[in-house]
KELO-379500 format. One record per residue (C-alpha): residue number from 1; x, y, z; residue in three letters. Coordinates in pm, whole numbers, m for minus. Example, Ala and Ser with C-alpha at 12.3 -4.5 7.8 and 13.67 -1.06 7.14 Angstrom:
KELO-379500
vexza resi 1, xx 1230, yy m450, zz 780, resn ALA
vexza resi 2, xx 1367, yy m106, zz 714, resn SER
***
This chain:
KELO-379500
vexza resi 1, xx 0, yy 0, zz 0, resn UNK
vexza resi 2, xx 285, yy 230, zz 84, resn UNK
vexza resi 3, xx 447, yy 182, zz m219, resn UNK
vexza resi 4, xx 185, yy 228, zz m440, resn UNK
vexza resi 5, xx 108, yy 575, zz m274, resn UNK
vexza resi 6, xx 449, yy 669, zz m310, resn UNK
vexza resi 7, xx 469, yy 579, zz m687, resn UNK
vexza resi 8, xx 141, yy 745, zz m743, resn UNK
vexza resi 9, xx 286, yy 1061, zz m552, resn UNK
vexza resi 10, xx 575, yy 1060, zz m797, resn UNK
vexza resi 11, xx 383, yy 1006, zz m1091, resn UNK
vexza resi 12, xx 185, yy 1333, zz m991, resn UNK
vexza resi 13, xx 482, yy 1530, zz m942, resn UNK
vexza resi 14, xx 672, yy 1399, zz m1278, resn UNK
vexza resi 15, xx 306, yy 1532, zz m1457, resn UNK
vexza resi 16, xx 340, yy 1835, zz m1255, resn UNK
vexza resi 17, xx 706, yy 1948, zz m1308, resn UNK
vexza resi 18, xx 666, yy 1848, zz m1657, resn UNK
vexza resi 19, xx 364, yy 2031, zz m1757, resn UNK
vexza resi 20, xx 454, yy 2397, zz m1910, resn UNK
vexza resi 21, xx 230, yy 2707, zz m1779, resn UNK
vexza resi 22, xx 94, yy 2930, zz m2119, resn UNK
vexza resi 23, xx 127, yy 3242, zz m2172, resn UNK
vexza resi 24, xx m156, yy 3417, zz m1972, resn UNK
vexza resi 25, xx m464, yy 3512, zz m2196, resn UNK
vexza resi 26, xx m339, yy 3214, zz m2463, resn UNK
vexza resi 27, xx m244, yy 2866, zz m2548, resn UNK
vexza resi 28, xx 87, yy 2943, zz m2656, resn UNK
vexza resi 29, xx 384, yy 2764, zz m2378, resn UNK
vexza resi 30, xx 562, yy 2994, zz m2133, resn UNK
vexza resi 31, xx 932, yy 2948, zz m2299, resn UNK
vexza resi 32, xx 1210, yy 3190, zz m2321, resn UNK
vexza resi 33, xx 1179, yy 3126, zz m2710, resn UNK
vexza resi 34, xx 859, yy 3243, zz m2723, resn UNK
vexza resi 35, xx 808, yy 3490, zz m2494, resn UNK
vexza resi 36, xx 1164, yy 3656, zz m2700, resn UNK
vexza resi 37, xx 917, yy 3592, zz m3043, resn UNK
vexza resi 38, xx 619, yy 3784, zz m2868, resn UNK
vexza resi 39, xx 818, yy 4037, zz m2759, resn UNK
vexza resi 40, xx 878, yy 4142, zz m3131, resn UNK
vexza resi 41, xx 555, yy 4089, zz m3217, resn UNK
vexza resi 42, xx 416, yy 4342, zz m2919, resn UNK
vexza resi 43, xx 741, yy 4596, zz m3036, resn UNK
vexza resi 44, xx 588, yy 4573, zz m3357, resn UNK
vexza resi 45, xx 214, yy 4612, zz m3220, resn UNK
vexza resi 46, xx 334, yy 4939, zz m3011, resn UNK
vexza resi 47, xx 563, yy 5094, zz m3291, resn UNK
vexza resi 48, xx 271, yy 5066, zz m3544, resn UNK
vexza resi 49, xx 44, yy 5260, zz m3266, resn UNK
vexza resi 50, xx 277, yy 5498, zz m3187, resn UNK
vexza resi 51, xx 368, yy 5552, zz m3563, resn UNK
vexza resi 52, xx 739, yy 5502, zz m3436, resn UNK
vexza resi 53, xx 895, yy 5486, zz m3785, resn UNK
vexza resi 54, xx 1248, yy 5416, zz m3618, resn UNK
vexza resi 55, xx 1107, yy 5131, zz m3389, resn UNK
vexza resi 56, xx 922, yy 4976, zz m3635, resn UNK
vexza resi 57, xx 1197, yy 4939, zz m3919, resn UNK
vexza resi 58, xx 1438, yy 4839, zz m3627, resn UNK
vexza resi 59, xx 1228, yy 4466, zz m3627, resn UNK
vexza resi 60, xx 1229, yy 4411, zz m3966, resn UNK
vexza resi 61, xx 1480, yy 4205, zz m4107, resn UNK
vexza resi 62, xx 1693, yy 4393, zz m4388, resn UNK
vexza resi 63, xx 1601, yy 4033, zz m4577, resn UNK
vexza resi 64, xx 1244, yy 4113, zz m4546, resn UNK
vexza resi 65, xx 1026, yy 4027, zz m4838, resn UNK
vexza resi 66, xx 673, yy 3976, zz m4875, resn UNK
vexza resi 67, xx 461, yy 3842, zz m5159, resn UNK
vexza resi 68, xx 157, yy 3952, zz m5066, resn UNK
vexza resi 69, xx m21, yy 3570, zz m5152, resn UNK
vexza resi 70, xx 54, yy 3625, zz m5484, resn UNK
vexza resi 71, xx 288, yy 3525, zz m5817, resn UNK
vexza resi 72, xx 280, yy 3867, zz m5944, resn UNK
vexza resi 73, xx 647, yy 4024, zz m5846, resn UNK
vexza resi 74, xx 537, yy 4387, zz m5865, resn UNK
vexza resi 75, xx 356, yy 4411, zz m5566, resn UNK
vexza resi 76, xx 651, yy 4195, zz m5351, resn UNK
vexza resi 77, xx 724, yy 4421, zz m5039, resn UNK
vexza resi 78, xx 1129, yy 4425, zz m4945, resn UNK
vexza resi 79, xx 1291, yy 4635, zz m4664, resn UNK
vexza resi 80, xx 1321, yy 4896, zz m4908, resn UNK
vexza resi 81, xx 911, yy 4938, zz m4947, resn UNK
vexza resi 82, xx 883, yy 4905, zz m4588, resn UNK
vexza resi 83, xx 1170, yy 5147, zz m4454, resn UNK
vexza resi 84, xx 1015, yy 5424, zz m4779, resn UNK
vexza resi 85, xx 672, yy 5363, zz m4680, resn UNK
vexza resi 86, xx 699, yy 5471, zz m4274, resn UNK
vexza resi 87, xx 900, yy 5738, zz m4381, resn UNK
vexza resi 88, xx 620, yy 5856, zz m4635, resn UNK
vexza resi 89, xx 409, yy 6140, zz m4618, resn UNK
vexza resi 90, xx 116, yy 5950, zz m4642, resn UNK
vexza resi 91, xx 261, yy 5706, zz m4351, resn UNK
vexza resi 92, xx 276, yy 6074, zz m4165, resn UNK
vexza resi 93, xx m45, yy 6202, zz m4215, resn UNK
vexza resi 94, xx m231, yy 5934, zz m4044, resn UNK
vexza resi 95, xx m370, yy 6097, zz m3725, resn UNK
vexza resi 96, xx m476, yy 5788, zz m3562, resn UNK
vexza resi 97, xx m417, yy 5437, zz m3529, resn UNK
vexza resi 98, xx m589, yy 5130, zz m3290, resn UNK
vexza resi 99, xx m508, yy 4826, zz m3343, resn UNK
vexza resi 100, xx m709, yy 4497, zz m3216, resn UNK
vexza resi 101, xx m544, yy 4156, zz m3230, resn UNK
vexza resi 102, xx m584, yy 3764, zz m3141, resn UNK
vexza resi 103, xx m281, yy 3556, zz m3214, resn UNK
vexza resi 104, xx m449, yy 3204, zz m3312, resn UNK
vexza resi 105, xx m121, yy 3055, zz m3311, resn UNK
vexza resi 106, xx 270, yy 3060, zz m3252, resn UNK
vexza resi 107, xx 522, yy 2780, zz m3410, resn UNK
vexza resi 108, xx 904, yy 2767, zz m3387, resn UNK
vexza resi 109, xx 1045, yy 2565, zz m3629, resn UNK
vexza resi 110, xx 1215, yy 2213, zz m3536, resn UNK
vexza resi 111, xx 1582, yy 2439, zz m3560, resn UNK
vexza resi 112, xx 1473, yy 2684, zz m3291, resn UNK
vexza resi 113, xx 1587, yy 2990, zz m3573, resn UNK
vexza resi 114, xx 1228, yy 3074, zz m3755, resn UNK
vexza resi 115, xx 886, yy 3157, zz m3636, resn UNK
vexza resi 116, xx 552, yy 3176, zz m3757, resn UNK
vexza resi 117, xx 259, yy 3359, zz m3556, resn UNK
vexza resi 118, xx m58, yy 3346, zz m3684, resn UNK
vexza resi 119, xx m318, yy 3656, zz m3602, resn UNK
vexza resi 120, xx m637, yy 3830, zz m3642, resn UNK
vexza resi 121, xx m614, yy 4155, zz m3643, resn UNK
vexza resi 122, xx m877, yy 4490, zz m3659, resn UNK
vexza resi 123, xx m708, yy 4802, zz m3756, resn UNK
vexza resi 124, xx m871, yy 5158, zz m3785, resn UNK
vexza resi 125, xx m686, yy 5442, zz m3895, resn UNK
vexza resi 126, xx m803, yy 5836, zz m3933, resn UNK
vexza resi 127, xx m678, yy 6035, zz m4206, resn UNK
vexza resi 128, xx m738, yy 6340, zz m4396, resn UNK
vexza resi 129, xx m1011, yy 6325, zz m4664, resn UNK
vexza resi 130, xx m918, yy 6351, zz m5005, resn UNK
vexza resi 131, xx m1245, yy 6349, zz m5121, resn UNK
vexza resi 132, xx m1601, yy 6502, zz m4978, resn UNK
vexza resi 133, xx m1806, yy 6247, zz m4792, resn UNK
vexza resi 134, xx m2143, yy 6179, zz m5016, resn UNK
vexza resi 135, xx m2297, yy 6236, zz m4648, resn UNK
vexza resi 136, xx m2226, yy 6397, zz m4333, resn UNK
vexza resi 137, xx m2191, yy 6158, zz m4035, resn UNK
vexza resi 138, xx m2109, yy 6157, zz m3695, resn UNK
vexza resi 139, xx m1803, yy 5928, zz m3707, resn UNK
vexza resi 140, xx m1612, yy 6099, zz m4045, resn UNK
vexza resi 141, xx m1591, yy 6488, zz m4080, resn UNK
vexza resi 142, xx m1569, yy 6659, zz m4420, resn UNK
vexza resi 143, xx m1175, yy 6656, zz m4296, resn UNK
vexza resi 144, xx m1101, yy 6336, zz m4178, resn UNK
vexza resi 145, xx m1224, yy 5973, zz m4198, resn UNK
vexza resi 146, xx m1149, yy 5603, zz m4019, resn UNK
vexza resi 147, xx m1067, yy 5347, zz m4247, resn UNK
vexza resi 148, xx m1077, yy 4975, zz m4142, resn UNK
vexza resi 149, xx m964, yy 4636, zz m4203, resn UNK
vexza resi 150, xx m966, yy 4295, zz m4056, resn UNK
vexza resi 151, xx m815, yy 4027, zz m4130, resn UNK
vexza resi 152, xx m614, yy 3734, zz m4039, resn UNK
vexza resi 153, xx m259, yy 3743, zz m4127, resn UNK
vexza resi 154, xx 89, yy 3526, zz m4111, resn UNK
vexza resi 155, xx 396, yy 3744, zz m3945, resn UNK
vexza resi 156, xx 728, yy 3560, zz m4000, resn UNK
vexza resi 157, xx 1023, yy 3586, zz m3786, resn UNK
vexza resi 158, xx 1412, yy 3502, zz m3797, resn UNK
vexza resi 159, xx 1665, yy 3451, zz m3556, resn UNK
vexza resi 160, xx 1950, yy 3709, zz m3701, resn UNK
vexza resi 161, xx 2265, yy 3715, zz m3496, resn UNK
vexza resi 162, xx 2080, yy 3590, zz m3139, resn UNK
vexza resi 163, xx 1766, yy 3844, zz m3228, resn UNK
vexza resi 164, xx 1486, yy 3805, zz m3356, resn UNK
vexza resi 165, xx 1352, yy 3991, zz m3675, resn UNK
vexza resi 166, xx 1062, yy 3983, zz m3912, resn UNK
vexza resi 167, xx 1095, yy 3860, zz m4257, resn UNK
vexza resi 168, xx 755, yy 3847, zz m4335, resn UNK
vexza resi 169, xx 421, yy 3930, zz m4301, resn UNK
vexza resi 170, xx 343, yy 4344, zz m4163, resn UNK
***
């Protein structure tokens, strides 16, 4: 009897000490690898917010390159479009940015070097009108409007000399 409480005792504790704690708010395992991924990710979430030009190009990986889900080369994003496009005027003259997200899912390749988090995101942004509004509303002024978009999207991320850095997916 003794011995089978102390085997089922040290069964319990083996499950327990081996069992990882999440990430509060998500499925995603409390590891240093991880939690160093998500860190990016939330730079990248705060930079974008704060329009922090600086901050933001500062994650992306000068090997960035996008291809926007599609065959057609012209509309491939490098570090080039990304580093001319937050230093834009048109990057500049939005007034406003929130940002909603959900990440669905975080995977670190078998190597421990790439990354792949998977997210839903809701972003609204105000800018200056370019046109008249047909109508006057509440929410948009004859100056400004919100645009919005959701969707789900695919960041990729590269360990480049011990940090990490996004190759893919703003």
């Amino acid at each position: 009897m003794r011995t089978g409480m102390i085997c089922i005792l040290a069964a319990c504790y083996l499950f327990v000490s081996c069992a990882t704690e999440n990430i509060k708010g998500t499925e995603i395992p409390d590891t240093p690898t991880n939690r160093a991924v998500l860190e990016v990710f939330f730079g990248y979430v705060t930079a974008l917010k704060e329009k922090k030009a600086d901050k933001l190009v500062g994650l992306v990986s000068k090997n960035y390159l996008d291809h926007n889900g599609t065959d057609d080369a012209t509309d491939d994003v490098d570090f080039s479009n990304v580093e001319a496009f937050v230093n834009s005027e048109a990057y500049q003259k939005i007034r406003a940015i929130n940002l909603f997200f959900i990440i669905k899912d975080l995977q670190i390749n078998k190597d421990g070097d790439t990354a792949k988090i998977l997210y839903y995101y809701e972003v609204r942004l105000k800018t200056d009108r370019l046109a008249p509004p047909e109508e006057e509303s509440s929410i948009n002024s004859s100056k400004e409007k919100w645009l919005k978009e959701t969707e789900v999207n695919q960041m990729t991320l590269k360990k480049e000399e011990d940090q990490w850095k996004i190759i893919s997916g703003l």
